[in-house]
N, C-alpha and C positions, 0 to 999 in steps of 0.2 A: 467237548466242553460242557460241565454243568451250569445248568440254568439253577438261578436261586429266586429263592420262593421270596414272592413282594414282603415289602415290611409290613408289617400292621401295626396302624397305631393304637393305642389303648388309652379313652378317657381316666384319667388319674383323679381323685377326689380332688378340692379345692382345698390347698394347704397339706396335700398327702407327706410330698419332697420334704417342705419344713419341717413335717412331721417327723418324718423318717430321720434326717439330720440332727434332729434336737436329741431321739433316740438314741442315737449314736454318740452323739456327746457324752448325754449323762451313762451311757453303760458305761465308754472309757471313764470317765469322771468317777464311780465309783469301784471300779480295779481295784483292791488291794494294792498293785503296786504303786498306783498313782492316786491314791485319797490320800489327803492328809487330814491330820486330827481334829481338825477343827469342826466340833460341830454345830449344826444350825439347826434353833431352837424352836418351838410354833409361833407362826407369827399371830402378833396382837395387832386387828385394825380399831384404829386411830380417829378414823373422818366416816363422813356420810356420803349416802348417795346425793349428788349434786355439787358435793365440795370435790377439792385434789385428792385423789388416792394419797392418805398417810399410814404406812406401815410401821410398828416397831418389830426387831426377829433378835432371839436373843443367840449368841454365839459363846463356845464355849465349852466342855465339860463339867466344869464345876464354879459356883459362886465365887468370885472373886480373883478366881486366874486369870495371872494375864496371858494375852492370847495374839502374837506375832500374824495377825490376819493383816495383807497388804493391801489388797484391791475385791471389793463387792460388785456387784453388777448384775443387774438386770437380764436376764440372757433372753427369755421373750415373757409377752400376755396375749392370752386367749380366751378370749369372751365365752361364757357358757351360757349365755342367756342372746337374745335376739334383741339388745339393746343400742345396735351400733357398732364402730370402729373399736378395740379397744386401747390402752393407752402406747404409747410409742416405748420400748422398753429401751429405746436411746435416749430419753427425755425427761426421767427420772434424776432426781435431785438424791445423793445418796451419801448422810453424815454419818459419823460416829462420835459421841463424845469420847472425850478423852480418858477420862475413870473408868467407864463401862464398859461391858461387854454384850454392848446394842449396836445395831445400826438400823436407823431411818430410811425409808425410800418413802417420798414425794413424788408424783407425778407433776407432768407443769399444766396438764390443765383437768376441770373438773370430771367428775364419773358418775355416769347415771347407768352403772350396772352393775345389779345383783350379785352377780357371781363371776369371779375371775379365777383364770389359774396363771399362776405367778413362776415362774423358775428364774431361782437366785443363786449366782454361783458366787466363791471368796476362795482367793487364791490366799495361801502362806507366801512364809518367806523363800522358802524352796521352788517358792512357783507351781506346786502342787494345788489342785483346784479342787473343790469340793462342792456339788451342787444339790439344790431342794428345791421341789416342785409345792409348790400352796397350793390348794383350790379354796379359794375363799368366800366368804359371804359378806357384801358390806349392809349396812344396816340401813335402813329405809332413812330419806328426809325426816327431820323433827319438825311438825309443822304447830305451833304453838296458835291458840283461839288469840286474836286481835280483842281487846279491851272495849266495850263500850265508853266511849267519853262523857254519855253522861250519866253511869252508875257513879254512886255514894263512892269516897275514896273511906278507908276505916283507917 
């Protein structure tokens, strides 16, 4: 009878597996056979550091087509700066008006960091899913000089 050689275990970076996972998403995700057309445009931020993460991402191929996208979503966020947790990507508030071809994501609560990477996925009507990774920059706090009360009003 052979003897088998012990297991070894191997420390894994922290976030490796997620890592790998998400990987593996978006490779399937962008298959030829399974992307569907819709595409997703650079996103425009919205808010500051210290407010709710506001994004607008334009979807789409061209100005004014409409565009049978069913469900957007958040798929994760990951902090690239050493400012903390980053936002919960199940926690995310995510509209569309009805004319355009935009969608909104709101975080539900404030963000005090620099730089995020965002991956957003939007399924069609075929249920075909198309995903886009951001890395972002949000823009510092606007901190405005407080008014003396008693300078000259003009």
């Amino acid at each position: 009878m052979r003897r088998r050689a012990p297991h070894r275990f191997r420390a894994e970076p922290p976030g490796a597996r997620r890592f790998a996972g998400l990987a593996a998403t978006l490779l399937a995700m962008s298959m030829p056979g399974l992307a569907s057309a819709i595409d997703l445009g650079d996103a425009s931020i919205l808010s500051r550091q210290g407010q709710r993460l506001h994004i607008a991402i334009p979807f789409g191929s061209q100005p004014g087509e409409r565009v049978a996208a069913t469900r957007f979503r958040v798929v994760s966020v990951e902090a690239l700066d050493e400012a903390g947790a980053p936002p919960d990507p199940d926690r995310f508030t995510v509209s569309r008006p009805q004319r355009r071809n935009v969608v909104y994501l709101r975080s539900e609560r404030p963000v005090d960091h620099e730089r995020l990477r965002i991956v957003v996925s939007v399924s069609g009507l075929g249920d075909e899913a198309t995903a886009a990774a951001y890395d972002i920059v949000i823009p510092p706090a606007r901190y405005a000089p407080a008014q003396d009360p008693r300078s000259p009003r003009r």
